[in-house]
N, C-alpha and C positions, 0 to 999 in steps of 0.2 A: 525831638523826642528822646533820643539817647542822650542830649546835653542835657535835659532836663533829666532825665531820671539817675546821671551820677550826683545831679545837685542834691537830689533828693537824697541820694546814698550818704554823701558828703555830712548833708544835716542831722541824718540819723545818727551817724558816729559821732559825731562832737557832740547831740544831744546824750548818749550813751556812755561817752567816756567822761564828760567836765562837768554834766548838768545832774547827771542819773545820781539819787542821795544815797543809793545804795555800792554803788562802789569807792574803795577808800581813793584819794585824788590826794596830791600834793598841796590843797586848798587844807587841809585838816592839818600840816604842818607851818605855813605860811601862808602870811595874808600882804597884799600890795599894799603900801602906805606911801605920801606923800611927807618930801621932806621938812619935819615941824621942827627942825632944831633940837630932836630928844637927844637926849640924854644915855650915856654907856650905860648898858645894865637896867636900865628901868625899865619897869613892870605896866601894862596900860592890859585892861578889861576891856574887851573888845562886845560886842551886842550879844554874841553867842555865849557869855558867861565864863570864855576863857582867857586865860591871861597869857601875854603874849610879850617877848622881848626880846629889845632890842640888843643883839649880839654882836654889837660891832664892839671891836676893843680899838678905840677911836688916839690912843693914848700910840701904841703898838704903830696905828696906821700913820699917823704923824711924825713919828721919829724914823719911819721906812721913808717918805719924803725925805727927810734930809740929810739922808745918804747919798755918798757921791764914793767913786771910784769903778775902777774894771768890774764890767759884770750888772751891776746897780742898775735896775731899777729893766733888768730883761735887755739893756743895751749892748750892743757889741765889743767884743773883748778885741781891740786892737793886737793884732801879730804882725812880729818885727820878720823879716823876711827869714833872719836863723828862727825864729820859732815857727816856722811852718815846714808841719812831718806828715806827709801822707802817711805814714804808718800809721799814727795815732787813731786816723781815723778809721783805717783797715781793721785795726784790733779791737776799736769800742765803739764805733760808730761815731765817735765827736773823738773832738782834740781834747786828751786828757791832757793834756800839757796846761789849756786854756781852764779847766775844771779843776785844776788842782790851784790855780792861783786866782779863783774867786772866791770870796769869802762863803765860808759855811750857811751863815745868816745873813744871806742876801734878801737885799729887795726886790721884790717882783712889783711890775704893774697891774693896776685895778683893771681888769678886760671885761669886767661884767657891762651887761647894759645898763644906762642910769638907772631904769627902774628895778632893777635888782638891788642897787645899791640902800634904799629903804624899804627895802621885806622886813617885816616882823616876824617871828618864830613863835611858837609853842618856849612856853615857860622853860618845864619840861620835857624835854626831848630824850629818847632812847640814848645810848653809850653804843662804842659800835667797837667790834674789832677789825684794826686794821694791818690786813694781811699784804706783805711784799714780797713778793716771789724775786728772784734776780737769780742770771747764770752770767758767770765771767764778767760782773759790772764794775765800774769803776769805782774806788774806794770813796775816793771824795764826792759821784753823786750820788751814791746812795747814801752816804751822811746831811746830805745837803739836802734829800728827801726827807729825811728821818729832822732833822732840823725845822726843817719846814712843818710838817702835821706837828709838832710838837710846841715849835712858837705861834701858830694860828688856830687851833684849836683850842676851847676850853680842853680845861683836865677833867672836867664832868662828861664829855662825850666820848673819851678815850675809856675803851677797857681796860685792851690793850694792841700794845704793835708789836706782830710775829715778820719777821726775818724769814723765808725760805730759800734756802740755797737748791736753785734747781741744777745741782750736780757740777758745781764751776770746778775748774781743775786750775786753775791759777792760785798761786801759794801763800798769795799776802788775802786770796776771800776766804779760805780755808777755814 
């Protein structure tokens, strides 16, 4: 009687959150698609009368494959026994030693689930500002953030990107 009546709770909320047409869902920006071989950039009219695309910049995601070196592709940055500083990691939480001799425009690995990997979007999507707060960070990852939203995002969804210094007292974030 109690197992049944969480099941029943269980169905009311996923009827109320994914099915109810009255609240906005993440379904109104993306829809699952199966992969047809489309195309970067193009436009498909879905039954609902809206246009929808595909935003992979497939160009981008190909030349991050065939990169190789320290760091590439989220793999481990090999340390030779003098490059290894506890301090480093005392001071910023990781080896700034290792963050400073990986390249800026590194490649990262696809982590998504396959089915993520063919979502269709909304044509049009909002623009979004995006805000970094940092205290005391490392110079070269916060560049390597800023690199990042800025080689994988369109320029149509970016406002803009705010910087906030929350109060570091080191002389080179100044």
């Amino acid at each position: 009687s109690v197992r049944l009546g969480l099941y029943f709770k269980k169905l009311t909320f996923i009827f109320l959150i994914f099915l109810n047409p009255h609240l906005p869902s993440w379904n109104q920006y993306c829809v699952l698609t199966f992969p047809l071989g489309l195309g970067d950039g193009q436009l498909y009219t879905w039954t609902d009368g809206l246009k929808r695309k595909d935003w992979h910049d497939y160009g981008s995601i190909h030349k991050d494959a065939l990169r190789s070196g320290k760091g590439e592709h989220g793999k481990p940055y090999p340390l030779t026994e003098e490059d290894r500083d506890d301090s480093a990691y005392r001071e910023n939480g990781f080896n700034i030693f290792v963050s400073n001799n990986i390249a800026l425009e590194r490649s990262l690995p696809d982590i998504r689930h396959a089915n993520c990997k063919h979502k269709m979007y909304l044509e049009k999507l909002p623009n979004t500002s995006i805000i970094i707060p940092f205290h005391n960070e490392g110079w070269t990852s916060l560049l390597r953030t800023i690199h990042s939203i800025i080689n994988r995002t369109p320029d149509s969804l970016i406002a803009e990107i705010i910087l906030v210094d929350d109060f570091s007292d080191r002389g080179n974030i100044k």
